[in-house]
C-alpha positions in Angstrom: 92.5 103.1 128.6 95.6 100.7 127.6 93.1 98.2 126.1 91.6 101.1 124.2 95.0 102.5 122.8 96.3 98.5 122.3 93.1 98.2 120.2 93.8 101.2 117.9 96.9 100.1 116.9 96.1 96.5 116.3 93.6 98.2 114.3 95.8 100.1 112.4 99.1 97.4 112.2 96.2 95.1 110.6 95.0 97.8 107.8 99.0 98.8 106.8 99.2 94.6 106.3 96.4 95.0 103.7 97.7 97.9 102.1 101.4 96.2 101.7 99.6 92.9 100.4 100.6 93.8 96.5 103.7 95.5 96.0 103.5 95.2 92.2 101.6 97.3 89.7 100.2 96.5 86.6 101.2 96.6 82.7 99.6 97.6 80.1 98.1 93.7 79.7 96.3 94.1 83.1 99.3 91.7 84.9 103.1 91.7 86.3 106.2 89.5 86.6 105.3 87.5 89.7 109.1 87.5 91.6 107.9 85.1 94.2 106.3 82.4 92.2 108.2 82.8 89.2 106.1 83.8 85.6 103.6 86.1 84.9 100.4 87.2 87.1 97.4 88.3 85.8 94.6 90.7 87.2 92.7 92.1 84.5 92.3 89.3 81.7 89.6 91.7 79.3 93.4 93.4 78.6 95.2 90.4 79.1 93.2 88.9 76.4 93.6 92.1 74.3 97.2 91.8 74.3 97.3 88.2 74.3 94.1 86.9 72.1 96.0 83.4 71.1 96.4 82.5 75.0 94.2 79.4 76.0 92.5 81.5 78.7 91.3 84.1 76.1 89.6 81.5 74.0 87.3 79.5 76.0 84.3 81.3 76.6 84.2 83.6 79.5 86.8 85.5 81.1 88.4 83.4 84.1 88.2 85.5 87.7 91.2 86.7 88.9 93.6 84.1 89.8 93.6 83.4 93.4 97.4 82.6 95.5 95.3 79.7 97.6 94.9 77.5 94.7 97.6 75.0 93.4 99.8 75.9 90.3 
């Protein structure tokens, strides 16, 4: 019974540490002022690129992927 009820909220301590991953929202040009790292963070270049059509990333080909914290700055 303990390991059952010890499970659950393991369970459920792990899912609120998902949900509080992100605490910032989005603009209007799909990114945010990143606090901890200093500059801007984006998450949607297609309006990234729509606000920002002159930015390096907008003109080669393709749209990057979303920009990932495990890689080097």
């Amino acid at each position: 019974m303990i390991k059952s009820i010890l499970s659950v909220v393991a369970t459920l301590l792990f899912i609120c540490s998902i949900a509080f991953a992100h605490g910032g929202r989005t603009d209007a040009c799909g990114g945010h002022r990143d606090r901890k790292h200093g500059g801007y963070h984006v998450h949607n270049y297609e309006k990234y690129c729509a606000c920002h059509p002159e930015a390096p990333e907008c003109k080669s080909g393709p749209m990057p992927k979303k920009s990932s914290r495990s890689k080097a700055r």
